[in-house]
N, C-alpha and C positions, 0 to 999 in steps of 0.2 A: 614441511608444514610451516604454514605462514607463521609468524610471532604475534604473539598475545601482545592486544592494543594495551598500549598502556593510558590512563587516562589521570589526569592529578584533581585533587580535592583541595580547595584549598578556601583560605576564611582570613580573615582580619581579627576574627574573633579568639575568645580562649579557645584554647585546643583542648580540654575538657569537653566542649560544646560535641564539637564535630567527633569526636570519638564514637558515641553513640549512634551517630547518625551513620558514620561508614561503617562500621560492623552491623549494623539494624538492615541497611542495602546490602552487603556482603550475603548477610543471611538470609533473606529474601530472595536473591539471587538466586542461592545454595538450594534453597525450597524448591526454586525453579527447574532444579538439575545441572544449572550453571557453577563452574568451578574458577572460585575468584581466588586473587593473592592479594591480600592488602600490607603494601610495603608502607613503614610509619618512618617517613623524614623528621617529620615535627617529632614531639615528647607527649605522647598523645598517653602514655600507660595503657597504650590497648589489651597487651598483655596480664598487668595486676586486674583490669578491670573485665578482661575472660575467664579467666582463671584463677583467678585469685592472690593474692599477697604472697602466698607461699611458693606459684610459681616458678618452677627454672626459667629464668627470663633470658634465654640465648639473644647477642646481640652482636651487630657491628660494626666498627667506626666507618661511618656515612666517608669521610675524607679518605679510608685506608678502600673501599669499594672505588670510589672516583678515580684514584692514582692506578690502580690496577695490585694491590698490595695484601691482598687476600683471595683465601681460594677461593670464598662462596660465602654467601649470607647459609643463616639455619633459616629453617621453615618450621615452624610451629603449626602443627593440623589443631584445628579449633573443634574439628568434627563433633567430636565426642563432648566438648563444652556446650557448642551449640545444639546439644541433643541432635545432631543429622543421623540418619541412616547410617549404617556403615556400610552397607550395600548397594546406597545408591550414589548415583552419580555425583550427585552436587556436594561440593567441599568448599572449606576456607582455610586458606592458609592464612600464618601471617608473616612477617618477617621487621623484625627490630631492628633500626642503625643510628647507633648514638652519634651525636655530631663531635665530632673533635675540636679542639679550636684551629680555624684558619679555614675550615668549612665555610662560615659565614661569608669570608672575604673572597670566596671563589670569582673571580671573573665572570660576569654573565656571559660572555663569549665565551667561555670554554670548553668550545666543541669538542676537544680529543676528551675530554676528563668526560665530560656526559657521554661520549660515543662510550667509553667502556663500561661505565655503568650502565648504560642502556643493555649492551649487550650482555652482562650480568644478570639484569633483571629478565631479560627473556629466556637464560636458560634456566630458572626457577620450575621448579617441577611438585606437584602435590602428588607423594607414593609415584613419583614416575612418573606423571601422567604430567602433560604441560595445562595450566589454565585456562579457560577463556577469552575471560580477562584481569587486567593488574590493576589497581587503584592505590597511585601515590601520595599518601596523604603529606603536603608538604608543611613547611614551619608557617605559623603565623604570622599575619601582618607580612610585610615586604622586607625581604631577604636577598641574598646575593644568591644561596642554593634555590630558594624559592624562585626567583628570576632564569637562571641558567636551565631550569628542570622547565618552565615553561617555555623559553625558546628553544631547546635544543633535544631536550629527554620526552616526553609526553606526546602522546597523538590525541588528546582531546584532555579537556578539563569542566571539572565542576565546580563554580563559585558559588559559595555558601553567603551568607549574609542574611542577619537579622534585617526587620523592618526600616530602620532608621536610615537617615536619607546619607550620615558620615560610612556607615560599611559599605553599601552600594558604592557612592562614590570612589574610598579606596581601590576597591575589586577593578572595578571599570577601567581605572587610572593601569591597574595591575595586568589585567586582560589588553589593553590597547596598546603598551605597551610590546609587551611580549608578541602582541600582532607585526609590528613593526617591523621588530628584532627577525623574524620567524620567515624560514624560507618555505614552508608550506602551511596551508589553512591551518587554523587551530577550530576544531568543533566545540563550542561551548554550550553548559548547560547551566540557566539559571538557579538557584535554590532558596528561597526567602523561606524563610522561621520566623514564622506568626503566632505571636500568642495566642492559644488559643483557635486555631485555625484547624480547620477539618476537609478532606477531600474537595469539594465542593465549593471551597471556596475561589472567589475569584481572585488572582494575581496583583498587585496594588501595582500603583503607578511608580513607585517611587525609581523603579530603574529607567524610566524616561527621562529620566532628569539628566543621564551621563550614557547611556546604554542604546538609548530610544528603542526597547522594548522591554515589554514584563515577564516576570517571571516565568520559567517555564513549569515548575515546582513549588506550591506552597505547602509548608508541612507545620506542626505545629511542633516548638523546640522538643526534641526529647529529653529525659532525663542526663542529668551528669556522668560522665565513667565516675563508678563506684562499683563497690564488691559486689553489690546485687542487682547490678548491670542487663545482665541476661535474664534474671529472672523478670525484671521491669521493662525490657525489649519485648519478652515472648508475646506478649497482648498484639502489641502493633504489628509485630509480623505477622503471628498466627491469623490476622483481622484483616492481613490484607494493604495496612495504612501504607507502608511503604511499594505498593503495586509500582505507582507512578514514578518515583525515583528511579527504580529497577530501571522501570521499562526504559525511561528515560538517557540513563548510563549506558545502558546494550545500545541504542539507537544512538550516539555518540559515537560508541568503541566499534561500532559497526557490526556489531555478535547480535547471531538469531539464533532460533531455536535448534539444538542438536535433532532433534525429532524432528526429521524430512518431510512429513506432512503437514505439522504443527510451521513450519518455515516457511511451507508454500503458502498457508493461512495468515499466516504473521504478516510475509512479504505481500501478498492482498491487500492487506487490509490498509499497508501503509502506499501501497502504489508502486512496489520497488522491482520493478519489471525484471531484471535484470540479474537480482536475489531470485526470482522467484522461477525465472528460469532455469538458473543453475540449481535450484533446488529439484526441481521437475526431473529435468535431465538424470540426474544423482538419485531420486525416486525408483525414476524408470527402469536406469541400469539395474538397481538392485531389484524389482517388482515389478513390473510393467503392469500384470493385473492391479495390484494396489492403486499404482501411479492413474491407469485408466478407473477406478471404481472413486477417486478423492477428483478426479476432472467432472467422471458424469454427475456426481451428487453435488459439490459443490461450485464448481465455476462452471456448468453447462444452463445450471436454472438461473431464470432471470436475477436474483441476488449474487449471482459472479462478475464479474467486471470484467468487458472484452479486453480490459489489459491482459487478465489475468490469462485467459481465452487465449491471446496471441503468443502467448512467454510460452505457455504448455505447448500451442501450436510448432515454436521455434526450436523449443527442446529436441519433440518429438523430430524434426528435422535434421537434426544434429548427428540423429541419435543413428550409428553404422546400421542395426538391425532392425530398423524400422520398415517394414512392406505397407505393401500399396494400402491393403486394407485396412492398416494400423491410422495410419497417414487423412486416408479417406474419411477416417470417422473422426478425426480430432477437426481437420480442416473444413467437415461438412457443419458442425455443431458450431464451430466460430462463426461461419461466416451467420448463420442464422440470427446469430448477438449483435450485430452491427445494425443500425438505424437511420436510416438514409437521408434524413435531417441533420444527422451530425458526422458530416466529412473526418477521417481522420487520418494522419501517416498511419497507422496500423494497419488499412487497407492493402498497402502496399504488400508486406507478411504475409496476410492472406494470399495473396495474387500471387506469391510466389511459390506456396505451398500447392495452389490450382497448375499454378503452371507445370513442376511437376509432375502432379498426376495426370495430366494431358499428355505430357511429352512419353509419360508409361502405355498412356493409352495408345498412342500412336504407334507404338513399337511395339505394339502387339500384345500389353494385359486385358488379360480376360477377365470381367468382371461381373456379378449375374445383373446390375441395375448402370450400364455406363450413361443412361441420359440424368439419374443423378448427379452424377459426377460435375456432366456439363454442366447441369442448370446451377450448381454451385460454384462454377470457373464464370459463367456469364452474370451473375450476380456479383464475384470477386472485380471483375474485369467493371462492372460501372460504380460499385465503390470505389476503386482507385481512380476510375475517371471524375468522380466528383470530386476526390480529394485534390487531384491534380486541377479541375478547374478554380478550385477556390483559390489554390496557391498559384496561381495565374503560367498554368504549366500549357504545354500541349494536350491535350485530354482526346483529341477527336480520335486517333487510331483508336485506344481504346475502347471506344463507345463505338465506334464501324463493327471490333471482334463481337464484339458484345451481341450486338445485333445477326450475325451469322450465325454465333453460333446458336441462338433462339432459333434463327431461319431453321437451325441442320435439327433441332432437341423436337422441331414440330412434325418432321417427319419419322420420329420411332414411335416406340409403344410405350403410354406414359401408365402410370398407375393414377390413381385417384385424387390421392396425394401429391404425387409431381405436377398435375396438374395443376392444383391450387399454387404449387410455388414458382411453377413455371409460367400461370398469368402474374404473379407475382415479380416476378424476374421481366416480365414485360413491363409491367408498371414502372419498375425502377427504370428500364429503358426510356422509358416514356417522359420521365421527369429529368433524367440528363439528357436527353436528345431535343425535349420542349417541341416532342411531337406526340400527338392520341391516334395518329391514324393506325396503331397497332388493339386499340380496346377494343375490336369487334375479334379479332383472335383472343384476347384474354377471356369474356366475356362468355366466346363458345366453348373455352375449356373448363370455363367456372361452374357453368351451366351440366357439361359432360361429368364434372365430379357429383353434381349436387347429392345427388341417388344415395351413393355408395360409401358417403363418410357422417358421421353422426352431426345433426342439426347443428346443435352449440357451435362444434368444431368450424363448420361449412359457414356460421355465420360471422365469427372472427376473422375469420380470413377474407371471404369476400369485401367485407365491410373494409379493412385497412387493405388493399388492392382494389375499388372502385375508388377510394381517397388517393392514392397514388395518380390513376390519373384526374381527376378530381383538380387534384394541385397544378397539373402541369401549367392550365389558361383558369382557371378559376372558374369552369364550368359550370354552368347554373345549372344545368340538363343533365351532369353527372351527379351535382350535388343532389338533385331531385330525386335520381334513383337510389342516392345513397340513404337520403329519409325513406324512402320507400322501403326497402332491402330492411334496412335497419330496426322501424316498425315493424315489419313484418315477423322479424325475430327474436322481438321483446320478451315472451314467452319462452323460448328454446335459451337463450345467450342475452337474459337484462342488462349485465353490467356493464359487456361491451357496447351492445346495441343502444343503451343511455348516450356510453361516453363516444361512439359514433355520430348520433345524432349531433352530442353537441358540441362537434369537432364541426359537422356540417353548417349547423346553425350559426358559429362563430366565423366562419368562412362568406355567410351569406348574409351577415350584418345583425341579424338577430338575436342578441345579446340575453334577453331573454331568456329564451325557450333555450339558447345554449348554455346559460347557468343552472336555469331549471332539471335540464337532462344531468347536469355534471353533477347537480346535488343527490340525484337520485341513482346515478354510478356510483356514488362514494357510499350514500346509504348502503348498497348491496355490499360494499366491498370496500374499506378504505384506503387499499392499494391504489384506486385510482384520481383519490388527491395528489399523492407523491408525481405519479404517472401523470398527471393535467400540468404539476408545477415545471417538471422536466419538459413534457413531449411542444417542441417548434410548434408542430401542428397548430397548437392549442393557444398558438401565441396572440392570435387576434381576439380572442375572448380578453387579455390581460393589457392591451395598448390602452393607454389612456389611464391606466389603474392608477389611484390617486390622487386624479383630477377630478377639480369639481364639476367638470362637464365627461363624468364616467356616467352615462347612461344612456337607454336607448337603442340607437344600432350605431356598431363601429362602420370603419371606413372598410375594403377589404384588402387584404392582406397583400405585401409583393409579391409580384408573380415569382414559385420556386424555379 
């Protein structure tokens, strides 16, 4: 098992201050399920001010752990102090080490004395169990242990500091420092203590001055360590106030949620493909139904992120027992997430996961729908061509497959549905190739579905695959049928057939009638403001925005 990130705390300030504030995060943490150790370098009284004055305050000498001259620090469980669970996960230890004299004058190089303390502090176990994470809270102000523990001891740090522009300053000085010193990154997290300061508030400037940036954390100081410590904590934890600290310190020490699903959400939420794969995978192994029931509800609907879409996709990949059918349904649902206005390397994942299942098909799986299959490999195969032509790659083989294999997908037996995504899949050909001589096939399989799939449905789809080619020359005579179509289905599907119209009308300089529609897509729905601010398409209604000469009809858009 890897070793618990250690990360240090540290202030210019009294060490009074910050007491409060590392055990108020500690048990927030703890709330969370997360199992912290908070080692006190400084003289912080974390202990009297837990537990009380009466206390067994186990401790020991900071200089006798450095040299190698003791067996172990004690660990103090706060559990039971900080009212936790005793059943659940989340703990806090602590661990006391008085400084001896000649501590101070450590050497900041001295790497062997911190390599065994380090190694020390990672075998620290709460009941056995090793931590998440560590939080060192170092001496105040600038020190010689303070210095060594940030270049040589710590894998991330927190600087504390009141508002005033002399603490900042120190911290900065102390932080750039220790960068210098330091053979790998140091992750830092700001922390300003604001009188009077509440969630919501904004960051001040003042760390521009030495930092050139703000805060990452603004809290309002908490009370002093004293005896009724914890009872005067409980509010702001219980309330939440310290959420942002938390999350802050995990996203430093690089700790996510022990809960495999909660991780996959976490790492979502923050973009951390990478997390979020290995979390997937690790899902999988242990539940594969679970792992597939947290894909299809949460990262298959449009509020998923086709990062998140490709991490699952990759896992699933990875994964030894993964069969074709497994495979087929994650790699059919991504590719559907992609947007073909917005080229990405992600494309590439897809395309491999297609490729794949072509190579199964070829050697003989049996599958009851294989022209699905295809029209999802020939849709992967011109997203990766567009990605490659943006990045000024070779793109044409791809877009040649692309195109056959539409040729081979138009001689099976489609369903109603494959239809609609198989003129769909021509459209996107259409607009990497900057050729339409394929919409009179599109057109007749749009036509063959119309019957068979519910209005609304039939008119979403036609509408964004007549825009496809649409786009390719900036067809007037497509855009024609696209008002046409689009009217015609205002009744069955409003909100698209609005936001249709006035993706047409911005294409054909009518600014207008293309505002006028978008106002009345958003009435029905106001998903489709977000959707106008995002979607390319939509981009020629917005040229000119700002200027005094925004009105009337725009110019028309670069050819896609």
């Amino acid at each position: 098992m890897n070793a618990p990130p250690l990360i240090a705390v540290c202030s210019v300030g009294a060490a009074d201050q910050i007491a409060p504030l590392v055990i108020g995060a500690a048990w927030q943490l703890a709330m969370e399920g997360f199992r912290v150790m908070i080692v006190e370098l400084a003289e912080l009284g974390l202990t009297s001010g837990a537990l009380g004055d009466s206390a067994d305050r186990p401790s020991l000498g900071a200089w006798a752990l450095l040299r190698g001259e003791a067996s172990g620090p004690d660990v103090v469980n706060l559990g039971g102090a900080l009212g936790l669970p005793g059943d659940e996960r989340g703990a806090v230890g602590l661990v006391v080490m008085e400084r001896a004299p000649g501590a101070e004058l450590l050497a900041a190089r001295d790497d062997a004395a911190m390599s065994t303390m380090k190694a020390r502090l990672n075998a620290l176990t709460l009941s056995g169990e090793p931590p998440d994470l560590t939080l060192v809270v170092l001496p105040a102000g600038d020190s010689g242990l303070g210095r060594s523990a940030l270049i040589s001891l710590v894998d991330g740090a927190a600087f504390v500091a009141h508002e005033h522009l002399g603490d900042i300053r120190a911290l900065a000085e102390l932080a750039q420092e220790a960068l210098r010193a330091r053979h790998s990154p140091l992750p830092t997290l700001r922390v300003e203590l604001r009188k009077g300061a509440h969630g919501d508030e904004e960051p001040s400037a003042a760390w521009l001055s030495r930092w050139h940036a703000t805060a990452d954390v603004v809290l309002a100081p908490l009370p002093r360590s004293a005896k009724a410590l914890l009872k005067v904590l409980r509010e702001p934890v219980q309330r939440g106030r310290l959420d942002g600290l938390a999350k802050e310190l995990r996203r430093r020490a690089g700790v996510f949620h022990h809960d495999l699903a909660e991780r996959v959400r976490e790492a979502e939420a923050e973009d951390l493909d990478v997390v979020l794969e290995d979390a997937f995978f690790t899902l999988r192994a242990q539940d594969a139904k679970a792992a597939r029931a947290l894909f299809d509800a949460e990262i298959v609907p449009g509020s998923g992120t086709l990062l998140a879409g490709v991490a699952a996709l990759r896992a699933v990949m990875r994964s030894p027992d993964a069969d074709f059918a497994e495979l087929r349904h994650y790699a059919n649902q991504v590719v559907q997430k992609q947007r073909w206005n917005t080229p990405t390397p992600l494309s590439e994942d897809i395309l491999k996961a297609f490729e794949r299942l072509r190579r199964d098909l070829n050697g003989g799986e049996v599958v009851p729908n294989a022209a699905r299959v295809l029209i999802g490999a020939a849709e992967a195969l011109c997203f990766a061509a567009a990605w490659r032509r943006l990045i000024e790659q070779p793109f044409e083989e791809p877009t040649k497959q692309a195109l056959h294999l539409l040729m081979l997908i138009g001689t099976l037996e489609l369903t109603s549905l494959d239809r609609l995504r198989f003129a769909s899949a021509y459209g996107r050909h259409a607009r990497l190739a900057r050729d339409t001589s394929s919409y009179p096939i599109a057109k007749e399989n749009v036509e063959r579905a119309r019957a068979y799939v519910p209005e609304g449905f039939f008119a979403q789809w036609v509408i964004f695959i007549l825009h496809q080619f649409a786009l390719v020359n900036e067809d007037q005579a497509i855009w024609g049928e696209v008002i046409a179509l689009a009217t015609e289905t205002l009744s069955s599907a409003p909100g698209e057939a609005h936001y249709g119209l006035s993706i047409a009308y911005a294409h054909l300089g009518d600014r207008y009638r293309a505002e006028s529609h978008l106002a009345q897509a958003i009435g029905i729905n106001p998903k489709f403001l977000g959707q106008a601010l995002r979607d390319p398409d939509m981009r020629p209604l917005w040229e000119g925005a700002g200027s005094p000469y925004y009105a009337g009809r725009v110019p028309k858009s670069h050819i896609h």
